[in-house]
N, C-alpha and C positions, 0 to 999 in steps of 0.2 A: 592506288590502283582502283578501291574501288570507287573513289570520289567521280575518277576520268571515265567507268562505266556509267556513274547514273548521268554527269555530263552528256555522254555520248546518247542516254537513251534519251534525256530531257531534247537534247535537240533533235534528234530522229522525229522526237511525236510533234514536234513542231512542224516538219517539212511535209511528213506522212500521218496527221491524226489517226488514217483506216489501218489497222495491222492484216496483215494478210490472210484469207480464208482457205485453210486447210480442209477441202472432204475427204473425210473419212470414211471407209468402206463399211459403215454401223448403219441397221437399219433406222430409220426416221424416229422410232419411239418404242417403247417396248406395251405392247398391251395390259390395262389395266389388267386381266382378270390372269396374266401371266405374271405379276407382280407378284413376290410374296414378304411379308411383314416380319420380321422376328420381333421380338418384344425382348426389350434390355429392362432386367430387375432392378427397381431401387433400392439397391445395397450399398450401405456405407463400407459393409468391406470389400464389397466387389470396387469398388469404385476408390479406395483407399493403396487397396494391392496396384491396379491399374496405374494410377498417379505413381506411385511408386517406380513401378516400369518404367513408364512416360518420362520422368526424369532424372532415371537412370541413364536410358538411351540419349537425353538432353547432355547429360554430362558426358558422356562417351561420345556426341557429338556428329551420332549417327542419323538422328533428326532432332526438331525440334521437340518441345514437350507435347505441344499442343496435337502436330503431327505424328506422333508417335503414341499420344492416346486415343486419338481418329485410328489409327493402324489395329491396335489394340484390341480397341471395340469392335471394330471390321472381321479380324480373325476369329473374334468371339460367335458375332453372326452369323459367320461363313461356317464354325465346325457345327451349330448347334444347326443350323440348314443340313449341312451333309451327313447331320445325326438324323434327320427326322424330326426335328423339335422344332416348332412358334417359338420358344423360350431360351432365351439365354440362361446357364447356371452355370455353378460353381466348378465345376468341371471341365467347362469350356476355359473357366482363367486358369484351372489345375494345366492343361492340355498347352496351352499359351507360357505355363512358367516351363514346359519342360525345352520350348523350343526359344524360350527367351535368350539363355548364352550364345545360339547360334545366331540369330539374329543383331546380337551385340558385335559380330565377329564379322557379319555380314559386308561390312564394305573397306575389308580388308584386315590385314594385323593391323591390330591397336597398335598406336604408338606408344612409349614408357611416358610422354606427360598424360596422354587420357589416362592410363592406366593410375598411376600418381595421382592425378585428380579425383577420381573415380575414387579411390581405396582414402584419403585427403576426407574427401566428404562422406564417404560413407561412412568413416570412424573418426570422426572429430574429437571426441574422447580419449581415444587410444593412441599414448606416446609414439614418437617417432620409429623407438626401436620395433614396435610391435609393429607398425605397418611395415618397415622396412622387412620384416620379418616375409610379410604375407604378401608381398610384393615379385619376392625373389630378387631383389637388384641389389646389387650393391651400394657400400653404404654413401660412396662419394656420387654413384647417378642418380641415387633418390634427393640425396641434398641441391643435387645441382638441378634436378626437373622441379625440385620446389622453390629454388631460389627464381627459374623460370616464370613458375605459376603465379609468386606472388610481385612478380615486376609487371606480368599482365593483369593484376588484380583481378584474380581467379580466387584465390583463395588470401 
């Protein structure tokens, strides 16, 4: 399916190089002296926790890593803006881990393989019993969502 998509789009830009110009009702530019800067701190643990999130959300399969540390970073700027602060801190990722599980949940119920996956990698360590524990599932749908995962070589 997806091969017949990029098929489909390869030949499209063949026929139509120009993709179509959408205007949008945004004005032309926003004024320099309306801009305003936040400043992201060079923390190894701001930036350690973040990645963390980032590919959390990657495993959960709700965005990419990379898009999901752009997201991250954005909500950081956006609350320390609506604080009154130039300065991103510590606070701003405190504020971001409270709202992190809803975010997780955000495009829709998890299905039991993300879920599986997700609890898979985050405890790599910890015997089957115990994830099966923290899972909630039963013990033959955790066997059978890992027999799943590791035929996709997921895990």
């Amino acid at each position: 399916m997806k091969r017949e998509i990029l098929q489909f789009r390869a030949k499209r830009a063949n026929k139509n190089p120009q993709p179509p110009v959408i205007k949008l009702p945004l004005p032309e530019r926003i004024e320099d002296d309306k801009k305003v800067e936040i400043a992201f701190p060079e923390s190894k643990e701001i930036e350690d926790k973040i990645a963390e999130y980032a590919l959390e959300l990657d495993d959960y399969q709700v965005q990419s890593c990379v898009r999901a540390q752009d997201y991250i970073k954005t909500f950081m700027r956006a609350n320390a803006l609506l604080n009154g602060r130039k300065k991103v801190t510590i606070s701003d990722l405190l504020l971001y881990d409270l709202v992190h599980p809803l975010f997780l949940n955000s495009m829709g119920e998890l299905g039991t393989e993300n879920r599986v996956l997700s609890l898979i990698k985050k405890h790599p360590e910890k015997p089957d019993k115990e994830i099966i524990k923290m899972s909630s599932l039963s013990k033959g749908t955790f066997y059978k969502y890992k027999k799943i995962l590791q035929g996709k070589g997921l895990i």
